[in-house]
C-alpha positions as CSV (number, residue, x, y, z in Angstrom):
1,X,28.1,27.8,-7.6
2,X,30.2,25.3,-5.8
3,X,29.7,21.3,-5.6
4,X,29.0,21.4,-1.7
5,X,30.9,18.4,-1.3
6,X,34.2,18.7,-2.3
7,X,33.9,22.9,-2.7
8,X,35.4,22.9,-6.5
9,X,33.7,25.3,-8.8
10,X,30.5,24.2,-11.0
11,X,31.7,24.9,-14.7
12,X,30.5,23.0,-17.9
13,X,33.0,20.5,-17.6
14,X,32.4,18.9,-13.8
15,X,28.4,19.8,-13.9
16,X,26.1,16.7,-13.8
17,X,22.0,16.5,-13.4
18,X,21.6,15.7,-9.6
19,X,18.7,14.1,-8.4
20,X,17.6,15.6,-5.1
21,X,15.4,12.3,-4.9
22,X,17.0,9.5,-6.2
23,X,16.1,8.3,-10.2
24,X,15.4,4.7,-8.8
25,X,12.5,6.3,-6.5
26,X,10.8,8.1,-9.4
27,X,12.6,11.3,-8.4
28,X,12.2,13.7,-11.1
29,X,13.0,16.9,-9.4
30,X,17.1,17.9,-10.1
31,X,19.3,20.1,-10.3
32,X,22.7,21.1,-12.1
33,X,24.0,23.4,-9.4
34,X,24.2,21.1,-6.4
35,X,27.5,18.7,-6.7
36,X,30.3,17.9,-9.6
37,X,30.4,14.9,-11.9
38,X,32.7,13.2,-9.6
39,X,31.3,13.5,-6.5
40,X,28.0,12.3,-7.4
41,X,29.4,9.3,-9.0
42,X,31.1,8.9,-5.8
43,X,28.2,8.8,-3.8
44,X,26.1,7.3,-5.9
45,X,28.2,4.2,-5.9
46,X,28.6,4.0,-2.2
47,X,24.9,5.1,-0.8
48,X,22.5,6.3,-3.2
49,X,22.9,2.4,-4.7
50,X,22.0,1.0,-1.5
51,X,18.9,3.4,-1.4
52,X,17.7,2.4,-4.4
53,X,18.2,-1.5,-4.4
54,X,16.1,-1.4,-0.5
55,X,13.3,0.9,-2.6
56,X,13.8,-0.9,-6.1
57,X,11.0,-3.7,-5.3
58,X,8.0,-0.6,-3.6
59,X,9.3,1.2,-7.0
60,X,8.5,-2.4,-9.1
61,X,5.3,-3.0,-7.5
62,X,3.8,0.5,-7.8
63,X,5.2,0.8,-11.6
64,X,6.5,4.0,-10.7
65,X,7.9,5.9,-13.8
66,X,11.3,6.8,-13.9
67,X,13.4,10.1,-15.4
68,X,15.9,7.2,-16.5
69,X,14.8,3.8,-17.4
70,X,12.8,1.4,-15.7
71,X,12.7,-0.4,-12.0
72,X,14.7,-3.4,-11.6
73,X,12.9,-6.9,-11.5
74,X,11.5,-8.1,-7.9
75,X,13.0,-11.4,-7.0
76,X,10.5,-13.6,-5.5
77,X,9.9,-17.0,-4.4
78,X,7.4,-19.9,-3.6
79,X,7.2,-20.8,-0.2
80,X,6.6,-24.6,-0.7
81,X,9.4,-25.0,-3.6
82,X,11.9,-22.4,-2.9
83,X,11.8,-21.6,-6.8
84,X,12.7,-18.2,-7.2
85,X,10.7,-16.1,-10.1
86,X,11.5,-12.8,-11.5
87,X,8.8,-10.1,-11.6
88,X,9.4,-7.5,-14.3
89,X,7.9,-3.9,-14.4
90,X,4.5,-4.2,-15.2
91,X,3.8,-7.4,-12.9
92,X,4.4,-10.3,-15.6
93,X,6.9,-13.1,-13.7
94,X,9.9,-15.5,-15.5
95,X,11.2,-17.7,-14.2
96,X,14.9,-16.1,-12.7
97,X,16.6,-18.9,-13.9
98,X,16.7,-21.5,-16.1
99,X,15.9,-25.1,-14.8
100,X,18.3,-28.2,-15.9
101,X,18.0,-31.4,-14.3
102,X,20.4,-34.3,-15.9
103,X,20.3,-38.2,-15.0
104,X,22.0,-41.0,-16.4
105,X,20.3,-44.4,-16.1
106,X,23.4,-46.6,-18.0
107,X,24.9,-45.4,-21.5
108,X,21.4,-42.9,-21.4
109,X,21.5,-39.0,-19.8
110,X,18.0,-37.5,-19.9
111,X,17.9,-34.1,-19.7
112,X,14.8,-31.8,-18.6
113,X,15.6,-28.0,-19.4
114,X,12.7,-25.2,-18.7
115,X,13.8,-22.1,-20.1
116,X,12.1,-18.4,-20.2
117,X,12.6,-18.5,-24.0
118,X,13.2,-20.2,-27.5
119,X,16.8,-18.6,-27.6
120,X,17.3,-19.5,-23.8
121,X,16.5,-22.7,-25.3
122,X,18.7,-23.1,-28.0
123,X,21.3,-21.8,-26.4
124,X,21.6,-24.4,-23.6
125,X,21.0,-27.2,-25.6
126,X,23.7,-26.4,-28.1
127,X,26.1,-26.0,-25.0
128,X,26.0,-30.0,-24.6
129,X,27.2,-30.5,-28.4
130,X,30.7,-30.3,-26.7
131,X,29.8,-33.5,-24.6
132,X,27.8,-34.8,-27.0
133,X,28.8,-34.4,-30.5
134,X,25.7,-36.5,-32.0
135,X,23.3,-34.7,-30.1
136,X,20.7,-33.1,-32.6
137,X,19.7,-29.3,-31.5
138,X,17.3,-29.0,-33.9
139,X,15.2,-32.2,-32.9
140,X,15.2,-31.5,-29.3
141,X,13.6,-28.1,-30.3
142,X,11.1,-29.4,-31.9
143,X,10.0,-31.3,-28.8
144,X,10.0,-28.8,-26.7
145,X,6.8,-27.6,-25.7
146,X,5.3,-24.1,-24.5
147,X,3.8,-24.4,-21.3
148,X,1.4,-21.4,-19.4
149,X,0.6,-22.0,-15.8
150,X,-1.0,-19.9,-13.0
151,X,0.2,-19.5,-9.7
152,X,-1.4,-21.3,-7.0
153,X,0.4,-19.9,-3.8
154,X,1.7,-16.0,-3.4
155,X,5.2,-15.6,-4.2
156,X,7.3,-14.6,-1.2
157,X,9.7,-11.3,-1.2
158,X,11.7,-10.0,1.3
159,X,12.3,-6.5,2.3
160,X,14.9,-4.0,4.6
161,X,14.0,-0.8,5.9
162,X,17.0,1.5,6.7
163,X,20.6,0.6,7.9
164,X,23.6,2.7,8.2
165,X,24.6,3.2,4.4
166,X,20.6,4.1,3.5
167,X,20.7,6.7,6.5
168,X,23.5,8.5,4.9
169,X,21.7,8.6,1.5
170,X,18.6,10.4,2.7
171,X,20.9,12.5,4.7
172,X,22.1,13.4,1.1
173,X,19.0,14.2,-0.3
174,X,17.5,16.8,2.8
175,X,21.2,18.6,2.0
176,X,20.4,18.3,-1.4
177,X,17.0,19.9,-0.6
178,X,18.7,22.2,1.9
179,X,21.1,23.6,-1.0
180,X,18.2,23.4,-3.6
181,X,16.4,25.6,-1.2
182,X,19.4,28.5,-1.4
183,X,20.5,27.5,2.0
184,X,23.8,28.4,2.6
185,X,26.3,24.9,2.5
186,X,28.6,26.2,6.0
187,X,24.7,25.4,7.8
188,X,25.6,21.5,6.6
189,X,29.5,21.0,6.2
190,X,29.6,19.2,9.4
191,X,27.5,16.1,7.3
192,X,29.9,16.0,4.7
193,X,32.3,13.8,6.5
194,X,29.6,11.4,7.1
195,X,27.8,10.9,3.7
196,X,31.4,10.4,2.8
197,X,31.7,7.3,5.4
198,X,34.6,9.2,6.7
199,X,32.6,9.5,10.0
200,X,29.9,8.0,11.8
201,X,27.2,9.9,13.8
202,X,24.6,8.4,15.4
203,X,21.8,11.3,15.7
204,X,21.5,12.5,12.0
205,X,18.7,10.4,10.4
206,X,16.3,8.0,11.8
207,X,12.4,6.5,11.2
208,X,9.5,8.8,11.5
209,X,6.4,7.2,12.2
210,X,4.0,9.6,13.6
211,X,0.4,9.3,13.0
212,X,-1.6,12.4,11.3
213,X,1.3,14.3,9.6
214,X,-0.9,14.6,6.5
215,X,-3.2,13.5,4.6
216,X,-2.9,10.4,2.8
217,X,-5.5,9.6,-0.4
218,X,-6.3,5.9,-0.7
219,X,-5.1,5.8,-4.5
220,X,-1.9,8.0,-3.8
221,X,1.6,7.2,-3.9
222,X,3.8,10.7,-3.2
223,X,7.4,11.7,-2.4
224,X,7.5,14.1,0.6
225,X,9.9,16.3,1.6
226,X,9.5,19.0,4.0
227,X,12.7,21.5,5.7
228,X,12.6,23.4,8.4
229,X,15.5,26.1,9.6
230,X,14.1,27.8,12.5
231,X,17.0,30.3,14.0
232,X,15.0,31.1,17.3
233,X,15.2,27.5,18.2
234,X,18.8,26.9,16.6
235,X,17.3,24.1,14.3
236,X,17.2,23.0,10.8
237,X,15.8,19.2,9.7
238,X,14.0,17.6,7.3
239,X,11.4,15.5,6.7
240,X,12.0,12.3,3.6
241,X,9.3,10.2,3.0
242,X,9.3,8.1,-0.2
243,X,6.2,6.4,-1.5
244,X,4.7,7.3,2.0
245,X,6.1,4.3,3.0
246,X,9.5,4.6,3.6
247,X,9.5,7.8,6.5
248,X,12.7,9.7,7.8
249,X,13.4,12.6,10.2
250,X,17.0,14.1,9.3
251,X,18.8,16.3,12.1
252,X,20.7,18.9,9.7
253,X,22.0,21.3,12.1
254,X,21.3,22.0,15.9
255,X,23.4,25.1,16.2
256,X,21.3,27.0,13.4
257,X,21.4,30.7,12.6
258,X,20.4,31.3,9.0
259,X,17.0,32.8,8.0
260,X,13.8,31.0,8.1
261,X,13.1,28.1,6.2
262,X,9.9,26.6,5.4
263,X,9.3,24.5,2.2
264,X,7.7,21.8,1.1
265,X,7.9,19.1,-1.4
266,X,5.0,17.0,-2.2
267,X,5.2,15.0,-5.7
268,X,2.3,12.6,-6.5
269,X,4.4,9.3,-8.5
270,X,1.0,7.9,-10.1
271,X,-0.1,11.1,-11.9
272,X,3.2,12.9,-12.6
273,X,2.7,16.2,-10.7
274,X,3.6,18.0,-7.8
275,X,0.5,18.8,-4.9
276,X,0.2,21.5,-2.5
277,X,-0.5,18.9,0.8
278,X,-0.6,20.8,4.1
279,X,2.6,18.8,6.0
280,X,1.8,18.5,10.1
281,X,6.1,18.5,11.0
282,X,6.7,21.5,13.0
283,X,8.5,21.1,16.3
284,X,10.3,22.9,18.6
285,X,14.1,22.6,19.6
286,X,12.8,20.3,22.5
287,X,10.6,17.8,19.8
288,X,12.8,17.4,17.9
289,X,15.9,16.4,19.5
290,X,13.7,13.6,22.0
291,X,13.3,11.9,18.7
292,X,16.9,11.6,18.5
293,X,17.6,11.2,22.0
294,X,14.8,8.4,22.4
295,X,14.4,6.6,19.4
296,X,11.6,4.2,18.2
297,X,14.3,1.2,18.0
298,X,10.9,-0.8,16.7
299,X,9.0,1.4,14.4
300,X,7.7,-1.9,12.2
301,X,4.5,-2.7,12.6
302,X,4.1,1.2,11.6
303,X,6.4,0.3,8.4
304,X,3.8,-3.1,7.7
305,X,0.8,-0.6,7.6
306,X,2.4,1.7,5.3
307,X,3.7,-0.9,3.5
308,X,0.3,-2.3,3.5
309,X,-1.0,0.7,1.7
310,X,1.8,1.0,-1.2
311,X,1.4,-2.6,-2.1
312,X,-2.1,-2.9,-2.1
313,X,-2.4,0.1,-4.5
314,X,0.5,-1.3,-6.3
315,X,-1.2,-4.6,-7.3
316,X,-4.2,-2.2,-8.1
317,X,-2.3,-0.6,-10.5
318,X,-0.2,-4.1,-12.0
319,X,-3.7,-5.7,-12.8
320,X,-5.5,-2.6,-14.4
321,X,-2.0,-2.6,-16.6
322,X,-2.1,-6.5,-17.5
323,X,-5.9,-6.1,-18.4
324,X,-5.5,-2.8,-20.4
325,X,-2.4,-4.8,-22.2
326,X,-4.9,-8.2,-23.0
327,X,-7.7,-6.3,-24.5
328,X,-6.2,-4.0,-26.5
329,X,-3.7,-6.9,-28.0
330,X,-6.9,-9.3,-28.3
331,X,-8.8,-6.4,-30.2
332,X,-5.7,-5.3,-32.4
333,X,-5.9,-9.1,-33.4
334,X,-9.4,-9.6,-34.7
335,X,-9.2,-6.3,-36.0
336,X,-6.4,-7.3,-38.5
337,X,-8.2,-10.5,-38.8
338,X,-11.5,-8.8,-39.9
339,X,-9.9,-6.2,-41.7
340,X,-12.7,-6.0,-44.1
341,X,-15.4,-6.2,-42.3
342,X,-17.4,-3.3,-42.1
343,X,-19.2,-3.9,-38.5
344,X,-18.8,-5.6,-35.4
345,X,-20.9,-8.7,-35.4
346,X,-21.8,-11.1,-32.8
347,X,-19.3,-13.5,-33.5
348,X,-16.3,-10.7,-33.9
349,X,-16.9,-9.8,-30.1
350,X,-17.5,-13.4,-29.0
351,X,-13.8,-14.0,-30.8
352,X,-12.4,-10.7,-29.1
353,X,-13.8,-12.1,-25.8
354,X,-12.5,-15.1,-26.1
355,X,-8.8,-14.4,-26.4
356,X,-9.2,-11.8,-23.6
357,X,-10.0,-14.8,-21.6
358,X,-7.3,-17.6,-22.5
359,X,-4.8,-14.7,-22.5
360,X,-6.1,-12.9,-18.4
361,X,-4.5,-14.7,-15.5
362,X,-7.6,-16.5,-13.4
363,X,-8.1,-13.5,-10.9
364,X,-8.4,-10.9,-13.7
365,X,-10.4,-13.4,-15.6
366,X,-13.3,-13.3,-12.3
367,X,-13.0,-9.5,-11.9
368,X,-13.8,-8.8,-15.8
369,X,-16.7,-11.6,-16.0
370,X,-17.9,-10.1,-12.3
């Protein structure tokens, strides 16, 4: 095998685990015999890393589990304050920042610090030791005090669908499918330049809307890839879809004239496990290059409805995992605080109850007592 990129020879010293769809997507299908070491560190610094910061927040929201680690916090903010608030897997927000806010009213400077944490705490208080000498660290932590509140206005995020450095990546991974697939690399050699950035071209890769190409479960968040070489027409593409949100048609080769190529990729992110889904992309030479030649410049109210979908299902799945996390942490509690008793009484499961509730955010709080 040869790294279809730069053509050196695959050995146990250049071989690295390629994703065909990116880690930061959820991708778990991969392969050793696809590019070198180098090359996909390459790439991955120049495209796949703008891929996965403009799907890092879909991958947040849905909780999507990674081959590698976990996704990166969302970065939010409120509308009327322009506080920004970091939203960590799993839904829970902190504060991005720290908040410090001095004033000096004659020999006196106040200061008013909120931190995320006791050691964020500390720590910024014992920075003003150096301007202040006789200030006490110690007493100022002690008058610190804990505060929980609830959000009473949606936090604002924003979002980016494609752009030129994003096209190239999911150029990458249909080749990466192409040459997963056994398909010969000379069918695709005229990309490499591009998802180098050595060359730009215009007609590779752009946003597939089309309604009906399968069927989509209310409760479902999948990868989709589908390829197509069809040597009677002279054309080989590729359908990428990730989350079924983000939807691309990639333009592989239009002078085709390898063997016939249908396969199809359908992984389903919340249970772990590749489907067999019946994929409705299968055009003629004709089709497919109109799609190219007149493009959807304004595809996004059909991106807002898919994103519709992934988000709703998304904070679905954050509130389920925040509820799960209360009760079983409230039960763990007054089970080790009634270790020794031998039944659950009335006032063991009142006590349960009522840490679920102090510890549930408002909304969770009405959908358990509904």
């Amino acid at each position: 095998m040869k790294c279809y990129i730069c053509e050196s020879e695959l050995n146990s010293n250049n071989q690295t685990e390629e994703h065909i769809i990116i880690n930061a997507a959820g991708g778990r299908l991969k392969s050793k015999d696809l590019i070198c070491i180098k090359c996909n560190i390459s790439l991955g610094e120049k495209i796949d890393s703008a891929l996965a910061n403009q799907i890092n927040g879909l991958a947040n929201i849905l909780m999507i589990k990674r081959h590698r680690g976990e996704p990166q916090p969302l970065i939010g903010q409120k509308k009327s304050t322009g506080q920004k608030y970091k939203i960590n897997y799993g839904g829970k927000p902190e504060l991005h920042n720290p908040i410090i806010v001095e004033s000096t009213e004659g020999n006196t400077t106040n200061i008013s610090i909120t931190a995320r944490n006791a050691k964020e705490m500390r720590n910024i208080l014992s920075g003003y030791l150096k301007k202040h000498p006789n200030f006490n660290v110690d007493e100022a932590m002690k008058s610190a005090k804990w505060l929980k509140e609830s959000f009473k206005e949606p936090l604002n995020f924003q979002t980016e669908i494609g752009g030129v450095e994003v096209f190239k990546a999911v150029c990458k991974c249909a080749i990466n499918f192409f040459i997963f697939n056994k398909g010969n690399h000379m069918h695709i050699k005229h990309l490499i330049p591009y998802i180098k950035s050595e060359r730009e071209m215009d007609d590779v890769v752009w946003f597939h809307y089309q309604d009906n190409l399968y069927e989509l479960l209310p409760d479902e968040s999948s990868h989709v890839l589908h390829l197509v070489g069809d040597p009677k027409e002279a054309i080989l593409y590729c359908y990428v879809d990730y989350f079924n949100t983000y939807k691309y048609l990639v333009l592989l080769n239009q002078e085709y004239n390898g063997p016939n190529i249908k396969e199809t990729y359908y992984y389903d992110l919340i249970n772990t496990q590749i489907n067999t889904r019946e994929i409705r992309v299968n055009y003629d030479r004709k089709t497919l290059l109109s799609f190219f030649k007149n493009k959807d410049a304004e595809p996004f109210e059909k991106v807002k409805e898919s994103l519709g979908h992934s988000i709703k299902l998304g904070l679905k799945r954050q509130s389920e995992f925040q509820r799960e996390l209360v009760i079983t942490k409230a039960i763990q509690n007054t089970l080790k605080k009634h270790s020794s008793a031998t039944m659950l009484t009335k006032e063991i499961f009142e006590e349960t109850m009522s840490e679920i509730l102090d510890n549930l955010p408002p909304i969770l709080q009405k959908e358990l007592l509904d």
